[in-house]
TORFI-479962 format. One record per residue (C-alpha): residue number from 1; x, y, z. Coordinates in pm, whole numbers, plus 50000, padded with zeros to 5 digits. Layout:
! TORFI-479962
+-----+-------+-------+-------+
|   n |  east | north |    up |
+-----+-------+-------+-------+
| NUM |     X |     Y |     Z |
...
+-----+-------+-------+-------+
***
This chain:
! TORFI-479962
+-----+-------+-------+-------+
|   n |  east | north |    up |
+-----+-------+-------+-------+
|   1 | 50000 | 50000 | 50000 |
|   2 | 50108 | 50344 | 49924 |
|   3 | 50271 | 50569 | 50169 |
|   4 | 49975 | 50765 | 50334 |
|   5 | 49686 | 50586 | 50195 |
|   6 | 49472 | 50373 | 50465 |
|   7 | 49156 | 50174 | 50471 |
|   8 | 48837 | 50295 | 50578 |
|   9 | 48568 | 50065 | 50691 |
|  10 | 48211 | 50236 | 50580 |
|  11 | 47912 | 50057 | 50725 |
|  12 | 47662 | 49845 | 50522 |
|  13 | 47407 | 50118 | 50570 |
|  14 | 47616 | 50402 | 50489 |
|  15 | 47732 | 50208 | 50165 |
|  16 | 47372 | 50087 | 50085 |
|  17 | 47254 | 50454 | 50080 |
|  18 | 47581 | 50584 | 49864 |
|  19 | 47447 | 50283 | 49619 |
|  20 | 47063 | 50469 | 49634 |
|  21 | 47194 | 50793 | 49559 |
|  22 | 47413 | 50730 | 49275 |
|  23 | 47100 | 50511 | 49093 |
|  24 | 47177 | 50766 | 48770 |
|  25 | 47554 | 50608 | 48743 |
|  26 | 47423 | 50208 | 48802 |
|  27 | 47572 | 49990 | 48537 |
|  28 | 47341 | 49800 | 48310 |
|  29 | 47307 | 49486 | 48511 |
|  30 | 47298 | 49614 | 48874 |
|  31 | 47310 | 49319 | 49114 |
|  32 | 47235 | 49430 | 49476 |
|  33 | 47178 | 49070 | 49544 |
|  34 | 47138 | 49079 | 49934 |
|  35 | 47236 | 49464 | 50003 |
|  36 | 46941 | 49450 | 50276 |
|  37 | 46763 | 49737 | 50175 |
|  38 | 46429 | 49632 | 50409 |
|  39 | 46436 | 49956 | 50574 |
|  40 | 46480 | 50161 | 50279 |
|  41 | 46188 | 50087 | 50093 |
|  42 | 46122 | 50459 | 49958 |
|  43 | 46477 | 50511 | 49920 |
|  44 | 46455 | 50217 | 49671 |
|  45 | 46170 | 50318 | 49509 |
|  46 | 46284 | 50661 | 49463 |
|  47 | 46662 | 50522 | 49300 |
|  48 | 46472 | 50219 | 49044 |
|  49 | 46279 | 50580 | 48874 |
|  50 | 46626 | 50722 | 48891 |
|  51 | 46810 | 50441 | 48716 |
|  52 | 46804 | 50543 | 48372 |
|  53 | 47067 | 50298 | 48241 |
|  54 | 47040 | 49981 | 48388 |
|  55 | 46833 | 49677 | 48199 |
|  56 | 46895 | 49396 | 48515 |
|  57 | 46860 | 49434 | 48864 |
|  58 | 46832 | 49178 | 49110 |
|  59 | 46672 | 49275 | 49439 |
|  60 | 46714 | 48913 | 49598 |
|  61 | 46748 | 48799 | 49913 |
|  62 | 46689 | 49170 | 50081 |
|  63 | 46455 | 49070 | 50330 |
|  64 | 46207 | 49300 | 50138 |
|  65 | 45829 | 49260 | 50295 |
|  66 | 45522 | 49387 | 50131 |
|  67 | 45564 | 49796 | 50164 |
|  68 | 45906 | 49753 | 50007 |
|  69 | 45703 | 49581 | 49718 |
|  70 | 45465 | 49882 | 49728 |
|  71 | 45788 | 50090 | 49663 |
|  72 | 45889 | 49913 | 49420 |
|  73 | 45623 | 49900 | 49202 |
|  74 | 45572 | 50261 | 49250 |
|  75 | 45907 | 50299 | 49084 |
|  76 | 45886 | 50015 | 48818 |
|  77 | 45583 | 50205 | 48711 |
|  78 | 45797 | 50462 | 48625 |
|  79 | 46065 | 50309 | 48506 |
|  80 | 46180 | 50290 | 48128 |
|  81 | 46465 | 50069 | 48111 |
|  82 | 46453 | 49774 | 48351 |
|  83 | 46378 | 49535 | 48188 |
|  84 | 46440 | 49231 | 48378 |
|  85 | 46395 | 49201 | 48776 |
|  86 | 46444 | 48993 | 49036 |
|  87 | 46266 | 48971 | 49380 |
|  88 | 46329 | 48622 | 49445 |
|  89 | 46389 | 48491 | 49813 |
|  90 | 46200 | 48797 | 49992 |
|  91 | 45927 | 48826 | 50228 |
|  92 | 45674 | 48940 | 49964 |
|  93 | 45306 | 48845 | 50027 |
|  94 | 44952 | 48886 | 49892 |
|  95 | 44965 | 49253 | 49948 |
|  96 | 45274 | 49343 | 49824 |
|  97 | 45233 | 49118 | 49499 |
|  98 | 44916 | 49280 | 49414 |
|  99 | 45101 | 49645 | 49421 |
| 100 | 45357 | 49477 | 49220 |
| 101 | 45036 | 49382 | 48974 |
| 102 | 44947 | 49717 | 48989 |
| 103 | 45268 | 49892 | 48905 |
| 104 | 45261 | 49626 | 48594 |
| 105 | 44881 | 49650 | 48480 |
| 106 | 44845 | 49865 | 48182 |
| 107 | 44672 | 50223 | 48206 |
| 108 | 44378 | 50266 | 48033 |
| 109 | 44518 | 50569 | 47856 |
| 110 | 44820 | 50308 | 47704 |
| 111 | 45050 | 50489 | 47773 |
| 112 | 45395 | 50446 | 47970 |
| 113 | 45359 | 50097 | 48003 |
| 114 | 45577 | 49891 | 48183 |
| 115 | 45888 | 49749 | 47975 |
| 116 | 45916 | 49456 | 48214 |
| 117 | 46003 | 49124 | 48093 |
| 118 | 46111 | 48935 | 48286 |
| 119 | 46004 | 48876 | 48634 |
| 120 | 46174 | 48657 | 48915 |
| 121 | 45980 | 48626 | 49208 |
| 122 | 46092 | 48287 | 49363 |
| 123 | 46086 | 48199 | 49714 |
| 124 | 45853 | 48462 | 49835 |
| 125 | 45494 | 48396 | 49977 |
| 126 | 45241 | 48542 | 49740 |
| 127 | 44961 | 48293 | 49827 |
| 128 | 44640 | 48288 | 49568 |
| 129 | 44560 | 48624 | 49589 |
| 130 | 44854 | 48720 | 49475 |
| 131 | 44906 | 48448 | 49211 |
| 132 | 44544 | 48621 | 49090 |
| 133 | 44666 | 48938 | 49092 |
| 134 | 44934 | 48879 | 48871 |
| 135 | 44781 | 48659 | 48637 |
| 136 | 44573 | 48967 | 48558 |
| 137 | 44843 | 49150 | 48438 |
| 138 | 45014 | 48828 | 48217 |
| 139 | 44657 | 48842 | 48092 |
| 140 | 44658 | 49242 | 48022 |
| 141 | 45036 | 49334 | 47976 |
| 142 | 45153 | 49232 | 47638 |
| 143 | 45552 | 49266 | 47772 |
| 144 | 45555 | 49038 | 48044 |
| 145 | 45689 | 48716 | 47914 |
| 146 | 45878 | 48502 | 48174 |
| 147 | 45719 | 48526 | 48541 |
| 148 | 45913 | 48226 | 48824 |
| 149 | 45688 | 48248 | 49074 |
| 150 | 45845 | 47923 | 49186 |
| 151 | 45803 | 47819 | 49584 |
| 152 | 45501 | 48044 | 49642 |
| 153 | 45226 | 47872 | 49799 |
| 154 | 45028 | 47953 | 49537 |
| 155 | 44781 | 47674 | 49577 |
| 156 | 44496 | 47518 | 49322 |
| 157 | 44345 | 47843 | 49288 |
| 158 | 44619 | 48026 | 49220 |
| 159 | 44759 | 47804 | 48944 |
| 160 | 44366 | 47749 | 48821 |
| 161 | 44323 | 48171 | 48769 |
| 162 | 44656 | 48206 | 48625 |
| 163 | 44616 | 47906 | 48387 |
| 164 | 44293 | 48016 | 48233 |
| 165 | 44325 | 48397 | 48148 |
| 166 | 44657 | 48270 | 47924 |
| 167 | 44589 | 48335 | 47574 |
| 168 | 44751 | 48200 | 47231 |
| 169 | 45045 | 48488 | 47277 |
| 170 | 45162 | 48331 | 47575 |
| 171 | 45294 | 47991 | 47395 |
| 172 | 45619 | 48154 | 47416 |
| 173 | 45620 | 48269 | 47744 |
| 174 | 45773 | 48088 | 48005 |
| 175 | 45565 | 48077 | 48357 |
| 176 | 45685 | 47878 | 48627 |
| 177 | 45451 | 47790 | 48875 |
| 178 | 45652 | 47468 | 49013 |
| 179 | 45627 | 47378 | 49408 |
| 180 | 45294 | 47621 | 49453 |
| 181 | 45178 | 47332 | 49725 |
| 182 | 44916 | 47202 | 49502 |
| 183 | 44649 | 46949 | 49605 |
| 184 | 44527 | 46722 | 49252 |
| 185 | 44221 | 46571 | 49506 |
| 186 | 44096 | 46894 | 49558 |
| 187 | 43905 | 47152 | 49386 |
| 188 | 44034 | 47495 | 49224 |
| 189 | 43807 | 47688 | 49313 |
| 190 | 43554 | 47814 | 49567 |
| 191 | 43267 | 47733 | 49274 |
| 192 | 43441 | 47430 | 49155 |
| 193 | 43455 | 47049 | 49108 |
| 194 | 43654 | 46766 | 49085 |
| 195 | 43709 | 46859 | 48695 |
| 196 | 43837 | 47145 | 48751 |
| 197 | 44163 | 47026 | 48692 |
| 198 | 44025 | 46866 | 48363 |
| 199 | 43915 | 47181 | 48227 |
| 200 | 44213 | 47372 | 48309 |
| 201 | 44456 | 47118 | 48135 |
| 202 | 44207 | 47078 | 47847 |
| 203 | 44185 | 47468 | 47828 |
| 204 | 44605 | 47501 | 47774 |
| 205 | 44556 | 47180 | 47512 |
| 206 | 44337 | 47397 | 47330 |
| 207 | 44484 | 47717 | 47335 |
| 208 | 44762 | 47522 | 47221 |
| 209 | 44974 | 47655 | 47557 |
| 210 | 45299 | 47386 | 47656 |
| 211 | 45241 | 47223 | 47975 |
| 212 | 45614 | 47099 | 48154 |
| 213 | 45785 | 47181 | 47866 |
| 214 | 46137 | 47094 | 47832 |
| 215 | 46271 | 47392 | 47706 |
| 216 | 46061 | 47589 | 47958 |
| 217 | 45778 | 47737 | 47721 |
| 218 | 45470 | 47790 | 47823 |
| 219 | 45341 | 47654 | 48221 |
| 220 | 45561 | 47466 | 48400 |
| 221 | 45525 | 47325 | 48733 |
| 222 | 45167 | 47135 | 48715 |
| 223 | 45145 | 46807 | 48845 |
| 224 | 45203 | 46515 | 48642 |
| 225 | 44932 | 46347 | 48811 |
| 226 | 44681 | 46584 | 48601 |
| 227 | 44901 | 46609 | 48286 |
| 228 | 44913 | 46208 | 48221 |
| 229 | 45272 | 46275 | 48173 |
+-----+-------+-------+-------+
***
Protein backbone atom coordinates (compact mmCIF):
# COMPACT_ATOMS: atom_id res chain seq x y z
CA UNK A 1 0.00 0.00 0.00
CA UNK A 2 1.08 3.44 -0.76
CA UNK A 3 2.71 5.69 1.69
CA UNK A 4 -0.25 7.65 3.34
CA UNK A 5 -3.14 5.86 1.95
CA UNK A 6 -5.28 3.73 4.65
CA UNK A 7 -8.44 1.74 4.71
CA UNK A 8 -11.63 2.95 5.78
CA UNK A 9 -14.32 0.65 6.91
CA UNK A 10 -17.89 2.36 5.80
CA UNK A 11 -20.88 0.57 7.25
CA UNK A 12 -23.38 -1.55 5.22
CA UNK A 13 -25.93 1.18 5.70
CA UNK A 14 -23.84 4.02 4.89
CA UNK A 15 -22.68 2.08 1.65
CA UNK A 16 -26.28 0.87 0.85
CA UNK A 17 -27.46 4.54 0.80
CA UNK A 18 -24.19 5.84 -1.36
CA UNK A 19 -25.53 2.83 -3.81
CA UNK A 20 -29.37 4.69 -3.66
CA UNK A 21 -28.06 7.93 -4.41
CA UNK A 22 -25.87 7.30 -7.25
CA UNK A 23 -29.00 5.11 -9.07
CA UNK A 24 -28.23 7.66 -12.30
CA UNK A 25 -24.46 6.08 -12.57
CA UNK A 26 -25.77 2.08 -11.98
CA UNK A 27 -24.28 -0.10 -14.63
CA UNK A 28 -26.59 -2.00 -16.90
CA UNK A 29 -26.93 -5.14 -14.89
CA UNK A 30 -27.02 -3.86 -11.26
CA UNK A 31 -26.90 -6.81 -8.86
CA UNK A 32 -27.65 -5.70 -5.24
CA UNK A 33 -28.22 -9.30 -4.56
CA UNK A 34 -28.62 -9.21 -0.66
CA UNK A 35 -27.64 -5.36 0.03
CA UNK A 36 -30.59 -5.50 2.76
CA UNK A 37 -32.37 -2.63 1.75
CA UNK A 38 -35.71 -3.68 4.09
CA UNK A 39 -35.64 -0.44 5.74
CA UNK A 40 -35.20 1.61 2.79
CA UNK A 41 -38.12 0.87 0.93
CA UNK A 42 -38.78 4.59 -0.42
CA UNK A 43 -35.23 5.11 -0.80
CA UNK A 44 -35.45 2.17 -3.29
CA UNK A 45 -38.30 3.18 -4.91
CA UNK A 46 -37.16 6.61 -5.37
CA UNK A 47 -33.38 5.22 -7.00
CA UNK A 48 -35.28 2.19 -9.56
CA UNK A 49 -37.21 5.80 -11.26
CA UNK A 50 -33.74 7.22 -11.09
CA UNK A 51 -31.90 4.41 -12.84
CA UNK A 52 -31.96 5.43 -16.28
CA UNK A 53 -29.33 2.98 -17.59
CA UNK A 54 -29.60 -0.19 -16.12
CA UNK A 55 -31.67 -3.23 -18.01
CA UNK A 56 -31.05 -6.04 -14.85
CA UNK A 57 -31.40 -5.66 -11.36
CA UNK A 58 -31.68 -8.22 -8.90
CA UNK A 59 -33.28 -7.25 -5.61
CA UNK A 60 -32.86 -10.87 -4.02
CA UNK A 61 -32.52 -12.01 -0.87
CA UNK A 62 -33.11 -8.30 0.81
CA UNK A 63 -35.45 -9.30 3.30
CA UNK A 64 -37.93 -7.00 1.38
CA UNK A 65 -41.71 -7.40 2.95
CA UNK A 66 -44.78 -6.13 1.31
CA UNK A 67 -44.36 -2.04 1.64
CA UNK A 68 -40.94 -2.47 0.07
CA UNK A 69 -42.97 -4.19 -2.82
CA UNK A 70 -45.35 -1.18 -2.72
CA UNK A 71 -42.12 0.90 -3.37
CA UNK A 72 -41.11 -0.87 -5.80
CA UNK A 73 -43.77 -1.00 -7.98
CA UNK A 74 -44.28 2.61 -7.50
CA UNK A 75 -40.93 2.99 -9.16
CA UNK A 76 -41.14 0.15 -11.82
CA UNK A 77 -44.17 2.05 -12.89
CA UNK A 78 -42.03 4.62 -13.75
CA UNK A 79 -39.35 3.09 -14.94
CA UNK A 80 -38.20 2.90 -18.72
CA UNK A 81 -35.35 0.69 -18.89
CA UNK A 82 -35.47 -2.26 -16.49
CA UNK A 83 -36.22 -4.65 -18.12
CA UNK A 84 -35.60 -7.69 -16.22
CA UNK A 85 -36.05 -7.99 -12.24
CA UNK A 86 -35.56 -10.07 -9.64
CA UNK A 87 -37.34 -10.29 -6.20
CA UNK A 88 -36.71 -13.78 -5.55
CA UNK A 89 -36.11 -15.09 -1.87
CA UNK A 90 -38.00 -12.03 -0.08
CA UNK A 91 -40.73 -11.74 2.28
CA UNK A 92 -43.26 -10.60 -0.36
CA UNK A 93 -46.94 -11.55 0.27
CA UNK A 94 -50.48 -11.14 -1.08
CA UNK A 95 -50.35 -7.47 -0.52
CA UNK A 96 -47.26 -6.57 -1.76
CA UNK A 97 -47.67 -8.82 -5.01
CA UNK A 98 -50.84 -7.20 -5.86
CA UNK A 99 -48.99 -3.55 -5.79
CA UNK A 100 -46.43 -5.23 -7.80
CA UNK A 101 -49.64 -6.18 -10.26
CA UNK A 102 -50.53 -2.83 -10.11
CA UNK A 103 -47.32 -1.08 -10.95
CA UNK A 104 -47.39 -3.74 -14.06
CA UNK A 105 -51.19 -3.50 -15.20
CA UNK A 106 -51.55 -1.35 -18.18
CA UNK A 107 -53.28 2.23 -17.94
CA UNK A 108 -56.22 2.66 -19.67
CA UNK A 109 -54.82 5.69 -21.44
CA UNK A 110 -51.80 3.08 -22.96
CA UNK A 111 -49.50 4.89 -22.27
CA UNK A 112 -46.05 4.46 -20.30
CA UNK A 113 -46.41 0.97 -19.97
CA UNK A 114 -44.23 -1.09 -18.17
CA UNK A 115 -41.12 -2.51 -20.25
CA UNK A 116 -40.84 -5.44 -17.86
CA UNK A 117 -39.97 -8.76 -19.07
CA UNK A 118 -38.89 -10.65 -17.14
CA UNK A 119 -39.96 -11.24 -13.66
CA UNK A 120 -38.26 -13.43 -10.85
CA UNK A 121 -40.20 -13.74 -7.92
CA UNK A 122 -39.08 -17.13 -6.37
CA UNK A 123 -39.14 -18.01 -2.86
CA UNK A 124 -41.47 -15.38 -1.65
CA UNK A 125 -45.06 -16.04 -0.23
CA UNK A 126 -47.59 -14.58 -2.60
CA UNK A 127 -50.39 -17.07 -1.73
CA UNK A 128 -53.60 -17.12 -4.32
CA UNK A 129 -54.40 -13.76 -4.11
CA UNK A 130 -51.46 -12.80 -5.25
CA UNK A 131 -50.94 -15.52 -7.89
CA UNK A 132 -54.56 -13.79 -9.10
CA UNK A 133 -53.34 -10.62 -9.08
CA UNK A 134 -50.66 -11.21 -11.29
CA UNK A 135 -52.19 -13.41 -13.63
CA UNK A 136 -54.27 -10.33 -14.42
CA UNK A 137 -51.57 -8.50 -15.62
CA UNK A 138 -49.86 -11.72 -17.83
CA UNK A 139 -53.43 -11.58 -19.08
CA UNK A 140 -53.42 -7.58 -19.78
CA UNK A 141 -49.64 -6.66 -20.24
CA UNK A 142 -48.47 -7.68 -23.62
CA UNK A 143 -44.48 -7.34 -22.28
CA UNK A 144 -44.45 -9.62 -19.56
CA UNK A 145 -43.11 -12.84 -20.86
CA UNK A 146 -41.22 -14.98 -18.26
CA UNK A 147 -42.81 -14.74 -14.59
CA UNK A 148 -40.87 -17.74 -11.76
CA UNK A 149 -43.12 -17.52 -9.26
CA UNK A 150 -41.55 -20.77 -8.14
CA UNK A 151 -41.97 -21.81 -4.16
CA UNK A 152 -44.99 -19.56 -3.58
CA UNK A 153 -47.74 -21.28 -2.01
CA UNK A 154 -49.72 -20.47 -4.63
CA UNK A 155 -52.19 -23.26 -4.23
CA UNK A 156 -55.04 -24.82 -6.78
CA UNK A 157 -56.55 -21.57 -7.12
CA UNK A 158 -53.81 -19.74 -7.80
CA UNK A 159 -52.41 -21.96 -10.56
CA UNK A 160 -56.34 -22.51 -11.79
CA UNK A 161 -56.77 -18.29 -12.31
CA UNK A 162 -53.44 -17.94 -13.75
CA UNK A 163 -53.84 -20.94 -16.13
CA UNK A 164 -57.07 -19.84 -17.67
CA UNK A 165 -56.75 -16.03 -18.52
CA UNK A 166 -53.43 -17.30 -20.76
CA UNK A 167 -54.11 -16.65 -24.26
CA UNK A 168 -52.49 -18.00 -27.69
CA UNK A 169 -49.55 -15.12 -27.23
CA UNK A 170 -48.38 -16.69 -24.25
CA UNK A 171 -47.06 -20.09 -26.05
CA UNK A 172 -43.81 -18.46 -25.84
CA UNK A 173 -43.80 -17.31 -22.56
CA UNK A 174 -42.27 -19.12 -19.95
CA UNK A 175 -44.35 -19.23 -16.43
CA UNK A 176 -43.15 -21.22 -13.73
CA UNK A 177 -45.49 -22.10 -11.25
CA UNK A 178 -43.48 -25.32 -9.87
CA UNK A 179 -43.73 -26.22 -5.92
CA UNK A 180 -47.06 -23.79 -5.47
CA UNK A 181 -48.22 -26.68 -2.75
CA UNK A 182 -50.84 -27.98 -4.98
CA UNK A 183 -53.51 -30.51 -3.95
CA UNK A 184 -54.73 -32.78 -7.48
CA UNK A 185 -57.79 -34.29 -4.94
CA UNK A 186 -59.04 -31.06 -4.42
CA UNK A 187 -60.95 -28.48 -6.14
CA UNK A 188 -59.66 -25.05 -7.76
CA UNK A 189 -61.93 -23.12 -6.87
CA UNK A 190 -64.46 -21.86 -4.33
CA UNK A 191 -67.33 -22.67 -7.26
CA UNK A 192 -65.59 -25.70 -8.45
CA UNK A 193 -65.45 -29.51 -8.92
CA UNK A 194 -63.46 -32.34 -9.15
CA UNK A 195 -62.91 -31.41 -13.05
CA UNK A 196 -61.63 -28.55 -12.49
CA UNK A 197 -58.37 -29.74 -13.08
CA UNK A 198 -59.75 -31.34 -16.37
CA UNK A 199 -60.85 -28.19 -17.73
CA UNK A 200 -57.87 -26.28 -16.91
CA UNK A 201 -55.44 -28.82 -18.65
CA UNK A 202 -57.93 -29.22 -21.53
CA UNK A 203 -58.15 -25.32 -21.72
CA UNK A 204 -53.95 -24.99 -22.26
CA UNK A 205 -54.44 -28.20 -24.88
CA UNK A 206 -56.63 -26.03 -26.70
CA UNK A 207 -55.16 -22.83 -26.65
CA UNK A 208 -52.38 -24.78 -27.79
CA UNK A 209 -50.26 -23.45 -24.43
CA UNK A 210 -47.01 -26.14 -23.44
CA UNK A 211 -47.59 -27.77 -20.25
CA UNK A 212 -43.86 -29.01 -18.46
CA UNK A 213 -42.15 -28.19 -21.34
CA UNK A 214 -38.63 -29.06 -21.68
CA UNK A 215 -37.29 -26.08 -22.94
CA UNK A 216 -39.39 -24.11 -20.42
CA UNK A 217 -42.22 -22.63 -22.79
CA UNK A 218 -45.30 -22.10 -21.77
CA UNK A 219 -46.59 -23.46 -17.79
CA UNK A 220 -44.39 -25.34 -16.00
CA UNK A 221 -44.75 -26.75 -12.67
CA UNK A 222 -48.33 -28.65 -12.85
CA UNK A 223 -48.55 -31.93 -11.55
CA UNK A 224 -47.97 -34.85 -13.58
CA UNK A 225 -50.68 -36.53 -11.89
CA UNK A 226 -53.19 -34.16 -13.99
CA UNK A 227 -50.99 -33.91 -17.14
CA UNK A 228 -50.87 -37.92 -17.79
CA UNK A 229 -47.28 -37.25 -18.27
Amino acid sequence: MGAGKSLVWVPDNEKLLEKLDEAQSWSKAEDLTGWLALNDGKLLGKAIREAEGTGRLSLAFNGLGDGEAKEIAKGMKANRTIKKLSLANNHIHAEGMKHIADGLMPPEDGKLISVLEDLDLRNNSAGPAGATALGKVLAANRTLTKLNLHWNNIGNEGLYEICMGLTARHRECSIDLSYGGYDVTAKCTPDGDEDDWNDMIEYLNKTGIPINDEDGKGVIGIPEEVTGD
